[in-house]
GUVEX-369239 format. One record per residue (C-alpha): x, y, z; residue in three letters. Coordinates in steps of 0.5 Angstrom, whole numbers, padded with zeros to 4 digits, always signed. Example, Ala and Ser with C-alpha at 12.3 -4.5 7.8 and 13.67 -1.06 7.14 Angstrom:
! residues 2
+0025-0009+0016ALA +0027-0002+0014SER 
END
This chain:
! residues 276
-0016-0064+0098UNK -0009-0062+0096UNK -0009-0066+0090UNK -0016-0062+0088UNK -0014-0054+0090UNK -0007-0055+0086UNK -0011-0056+0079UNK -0016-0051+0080UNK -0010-0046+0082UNK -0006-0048+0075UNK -0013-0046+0071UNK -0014-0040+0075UNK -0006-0037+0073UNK -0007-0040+0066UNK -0015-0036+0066UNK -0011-0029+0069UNK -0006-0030+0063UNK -0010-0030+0058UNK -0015-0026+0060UNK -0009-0020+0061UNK -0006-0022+0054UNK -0013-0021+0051UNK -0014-0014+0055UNK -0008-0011+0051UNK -0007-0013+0044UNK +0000-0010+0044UNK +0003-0013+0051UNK +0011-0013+0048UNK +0014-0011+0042UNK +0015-0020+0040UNK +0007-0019+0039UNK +0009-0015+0033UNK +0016-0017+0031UNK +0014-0024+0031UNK +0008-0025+0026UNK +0008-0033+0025UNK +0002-0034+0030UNK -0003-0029+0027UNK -0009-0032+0024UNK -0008-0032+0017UNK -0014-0027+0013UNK -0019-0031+0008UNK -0017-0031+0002UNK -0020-0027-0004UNK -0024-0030-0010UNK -0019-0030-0015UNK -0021-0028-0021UNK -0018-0027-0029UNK -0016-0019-0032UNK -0019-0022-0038UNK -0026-0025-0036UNK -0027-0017-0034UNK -0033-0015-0036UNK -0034-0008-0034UNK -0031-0004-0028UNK -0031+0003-0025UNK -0026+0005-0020UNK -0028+0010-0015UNK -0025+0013-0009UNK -0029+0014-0002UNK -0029+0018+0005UNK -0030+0014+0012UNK -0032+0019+0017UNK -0031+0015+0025UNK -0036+0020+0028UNK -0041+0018+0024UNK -0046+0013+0028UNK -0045+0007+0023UNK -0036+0008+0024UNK -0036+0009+0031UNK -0032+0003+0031UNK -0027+0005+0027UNK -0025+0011+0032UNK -0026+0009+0040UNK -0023+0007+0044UNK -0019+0012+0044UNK -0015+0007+0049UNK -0014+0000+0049UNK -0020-0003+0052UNK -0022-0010+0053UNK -0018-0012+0048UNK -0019-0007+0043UNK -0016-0001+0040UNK -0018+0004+0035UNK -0017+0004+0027UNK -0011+0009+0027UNK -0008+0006+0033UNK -0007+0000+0030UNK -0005+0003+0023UNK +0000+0008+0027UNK +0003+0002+0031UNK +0003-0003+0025UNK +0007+0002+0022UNK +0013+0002+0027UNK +0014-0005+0026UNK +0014-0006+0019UNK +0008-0009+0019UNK +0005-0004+0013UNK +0009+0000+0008UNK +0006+0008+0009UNK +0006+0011+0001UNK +0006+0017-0002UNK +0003+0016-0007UNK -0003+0012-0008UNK +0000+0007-0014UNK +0005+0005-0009UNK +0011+0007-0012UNK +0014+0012-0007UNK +0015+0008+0000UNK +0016+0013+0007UNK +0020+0012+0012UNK +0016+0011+0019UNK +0020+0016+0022UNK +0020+0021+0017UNK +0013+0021+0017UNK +0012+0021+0024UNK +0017+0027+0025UNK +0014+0031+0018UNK +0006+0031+0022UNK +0010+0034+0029UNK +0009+0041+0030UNK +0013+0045+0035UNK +0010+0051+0038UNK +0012+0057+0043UNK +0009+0058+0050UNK +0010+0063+0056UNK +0013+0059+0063UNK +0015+0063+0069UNK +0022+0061+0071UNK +0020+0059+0079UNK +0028+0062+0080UNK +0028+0068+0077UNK +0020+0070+0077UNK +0021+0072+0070UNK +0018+0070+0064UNK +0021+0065+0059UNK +0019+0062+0053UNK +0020+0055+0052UNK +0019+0051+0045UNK +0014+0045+0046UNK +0014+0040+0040UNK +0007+0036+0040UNK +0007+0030+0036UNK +0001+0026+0031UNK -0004+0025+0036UNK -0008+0018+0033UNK -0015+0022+0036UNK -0014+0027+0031UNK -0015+0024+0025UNK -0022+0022+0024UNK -0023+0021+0016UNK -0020+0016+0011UNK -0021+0015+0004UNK -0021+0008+0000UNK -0019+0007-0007UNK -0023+0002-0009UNK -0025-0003-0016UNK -0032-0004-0018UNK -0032-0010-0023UNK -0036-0015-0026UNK -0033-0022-0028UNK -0036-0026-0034UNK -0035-0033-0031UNK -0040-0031-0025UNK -0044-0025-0027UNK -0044-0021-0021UNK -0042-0015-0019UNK -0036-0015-0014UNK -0031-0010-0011UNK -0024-0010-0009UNK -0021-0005-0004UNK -0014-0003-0007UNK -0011+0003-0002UNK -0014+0006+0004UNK -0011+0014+0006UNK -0012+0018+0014UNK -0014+0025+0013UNK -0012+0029+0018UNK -0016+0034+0019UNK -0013+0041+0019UNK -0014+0047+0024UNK -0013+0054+0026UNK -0011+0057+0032UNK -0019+0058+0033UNK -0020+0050+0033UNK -0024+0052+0025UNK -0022+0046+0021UNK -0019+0048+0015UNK -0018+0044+0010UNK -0017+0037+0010UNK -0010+0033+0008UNK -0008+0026+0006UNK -0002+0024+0010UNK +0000+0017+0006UNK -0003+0011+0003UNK -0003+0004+0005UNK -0004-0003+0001UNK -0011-0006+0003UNK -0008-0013+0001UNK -0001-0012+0005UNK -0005-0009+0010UNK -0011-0015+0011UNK -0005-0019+0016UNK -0005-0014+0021UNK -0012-0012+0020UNK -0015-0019+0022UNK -0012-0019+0028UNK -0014-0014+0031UNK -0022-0015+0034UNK -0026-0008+0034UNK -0034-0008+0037UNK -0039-0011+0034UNK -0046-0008+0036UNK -0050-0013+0034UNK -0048-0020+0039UNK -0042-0018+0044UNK -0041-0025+0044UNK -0038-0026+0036UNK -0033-0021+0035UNK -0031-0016+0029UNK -0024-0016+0026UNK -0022-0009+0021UNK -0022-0014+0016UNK -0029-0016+0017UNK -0032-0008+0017UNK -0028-0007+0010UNK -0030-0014+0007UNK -0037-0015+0009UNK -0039-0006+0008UNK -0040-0005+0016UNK -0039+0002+0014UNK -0042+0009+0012UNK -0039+0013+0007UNK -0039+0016+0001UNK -0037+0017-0006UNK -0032+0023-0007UNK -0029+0022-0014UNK -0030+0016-0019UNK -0026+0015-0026UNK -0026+0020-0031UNK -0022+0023-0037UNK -0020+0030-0033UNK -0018+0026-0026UNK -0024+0031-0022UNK -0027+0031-0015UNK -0034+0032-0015UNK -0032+0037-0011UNK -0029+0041-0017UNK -0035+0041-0021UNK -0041+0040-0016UNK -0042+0044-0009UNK -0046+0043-0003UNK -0052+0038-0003UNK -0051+0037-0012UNK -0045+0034-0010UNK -0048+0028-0005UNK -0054+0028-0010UNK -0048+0027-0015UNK -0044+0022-0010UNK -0050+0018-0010UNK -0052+0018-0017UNK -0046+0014-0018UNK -0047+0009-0013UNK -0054+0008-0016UNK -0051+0007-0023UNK -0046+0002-0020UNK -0051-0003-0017UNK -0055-0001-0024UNK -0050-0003-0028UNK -0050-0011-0025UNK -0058-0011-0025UNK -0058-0009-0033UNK -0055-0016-0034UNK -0061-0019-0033UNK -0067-0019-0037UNK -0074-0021-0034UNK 
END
């Protein structure tokens, strides 16, 4: 009877260990700092600069409260081994995993702490000192709150190679926007906080599990959302010779008219390759 609980006991630790790891995808910092057994992201279709047909560059907003992108931005905390987007963008940062830009070339690297310290905001609020009964001010600093930020922007290639003559697309860099507010909680206005290299980013990305609503028993990596378009956006700019948004020269529901006239012509450009 020994022989068999012993077995059946070394199963239940072994079980319980896992099953604590897959709870936490952040349980010590040697997860971090030691990537060798994180999954390798599959590799993407190479392709030559000089079989490239057509292209178009554009630049897209993923909201998270939207219903499609609700993924993106719960659990708010680590829940059945899951973590939000820009919590594991956050963390990924700390341990040199993703590189924060300033500019979306990717010419002008930041430094973690720099730009945690550059998004702190200190404020002023009245205590009662328990000694004296008298009234104190005292400086609270309160730092970037992952929750707060719920926007991203894409930069993004639309092109068609000659050899396949077939539209494709890469992502080129990805942009949180912290939304700004004043003291009323009205949104103000919208600001880019950095820029990071999708490429650089696909390593950390296909190793973070995100919820799929569609079969709880296959779960969804970051890199699987972006990869395969599980998301809702659209577009605020495409290239063009005064560098503009849509913003700059169409307001209201003329700019979601104009944002998805340039889908259209995107997907346009590769059905006039074939004639029936």
């Amino acid at each position: 009877m020994k022989k068999v609980i012993i077995p059946v006991l070394l199963i239940m630790i072994a079980y319980t260990a896992n099953h604590s790891d897959a709870q936490n995808p952040f349980p010590t910092p040697s997860v971090w700092e030691n990537t060798a057994n994180f999954i390798k992201p599959v590799p993407l279709a190479p392709y030559r600069e000089a079989d490239i047909v057509w292209s178009m560059r554009v630049w897209r907003v993923i909201n998270f409260k939207e219903k499609r992108n609700l993924q993106f931005y719960y659990p708010t905390e680590v829940a059945e081994g899951r973590i939000s987007f820009m919590q594991m963008i956050i963390k990924g940062m700390e341990y040199n995993l993703i590189t924060p830009y300033q500019d979306e070339e990717f010419t002008k690297p930041i430094n973690y702490r720099d730009l945690m310290a550059s998004f702190e905001v200190t404020d002023s609020v009245e205590i009662i000192d328990l000694d004296t009964g008298l009234p104190t001010i005292k400086a609270i600093t309160k730092k970037l709150n992952p929750e707060d930020i719920y926007q991203i922007r894409i930069k993004e290639d639309w092109f068609i190679d000659k050899q396949k003559s077939y539209l494709e697309v890469r992502i080129l860099g990805i942009c949180p926007v912290l939304l700004v507010k004043d003291d009323n909680d009205n949104v103000k206005g919208n600001l880019p906080m950095f820029w990071i290299n999708f490429d650089q980013a696909r390593l950390l990305f296909a190793n973070i599990q995100t919820f799929n609503p569609f079969n709880d028993a296959m779960r969804l990596t970051y890199d699987d959302l972006f990869l395969k378009r599980i998301f809702s956006s659209y577009i605020i700019k495409k290239s063009n010779v005064y560098n503009r948004n849509i913003a700059e020269y169409k307001m209201g529901i003329d700019a979601l008219l104009e944002s998805e006239q340039i889908k259209d012509d995107i997907f346009n450009t590769e059905l006039d390759l074939w004639e029936y």
